[in-house]
C-alpha positions in Angstrom: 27.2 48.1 -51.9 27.2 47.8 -48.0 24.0 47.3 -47.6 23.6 44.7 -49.7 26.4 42.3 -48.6 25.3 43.2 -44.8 21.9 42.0 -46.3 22.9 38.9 -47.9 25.2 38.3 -44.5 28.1 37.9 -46.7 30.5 39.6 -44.5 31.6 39.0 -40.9 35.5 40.4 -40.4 36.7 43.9 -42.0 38.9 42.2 -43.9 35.8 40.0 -45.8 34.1 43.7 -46.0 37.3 45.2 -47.8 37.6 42.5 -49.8 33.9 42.3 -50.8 34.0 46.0 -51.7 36.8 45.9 -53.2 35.6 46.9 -56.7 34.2 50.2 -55.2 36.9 52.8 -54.3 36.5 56.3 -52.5 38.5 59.0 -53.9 38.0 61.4 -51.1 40.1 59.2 -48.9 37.5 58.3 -46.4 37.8 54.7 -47.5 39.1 53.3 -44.0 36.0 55.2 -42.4 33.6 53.4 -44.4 35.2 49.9 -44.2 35.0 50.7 -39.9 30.9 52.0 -40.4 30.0 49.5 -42.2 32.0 46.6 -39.6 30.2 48.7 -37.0 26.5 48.6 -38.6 27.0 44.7 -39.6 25.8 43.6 -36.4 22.6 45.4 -36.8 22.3 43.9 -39.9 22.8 40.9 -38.6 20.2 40.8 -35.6 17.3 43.0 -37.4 14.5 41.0 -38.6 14.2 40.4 -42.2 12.8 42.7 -44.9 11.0 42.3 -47.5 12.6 43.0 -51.2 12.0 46.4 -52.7 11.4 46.2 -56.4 12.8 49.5 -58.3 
């Protein structure tokens, strides 16, 4: 789920991330850690160049 909204550049703010991933919770109470990774790997995101789709 991170990857793809940092993909589609959905999400800017950790509050647009938290809400965004809303529908996935973490029981093992590491949520706050992943909401901060993924704020921290957005940029990166952001400024990579773009790749192409993967079909599964």
């Amino acid at each position: 789920s991170a990857v793809g909204l940092a993909n589609e550049g959905r999400a800017s703010t950790r509050a647009e991330i938290q809400e965004l991933m809303s529908g996935n919770l973490c029981r093992c109470g590491a949520y706050s850690n992943i909401l901060a990774a993924v704020e921290e790997a957005l940029p990166q995101f952001h400024n990579a160049a773009p790749k192409s789709e993967v079909n599964a």
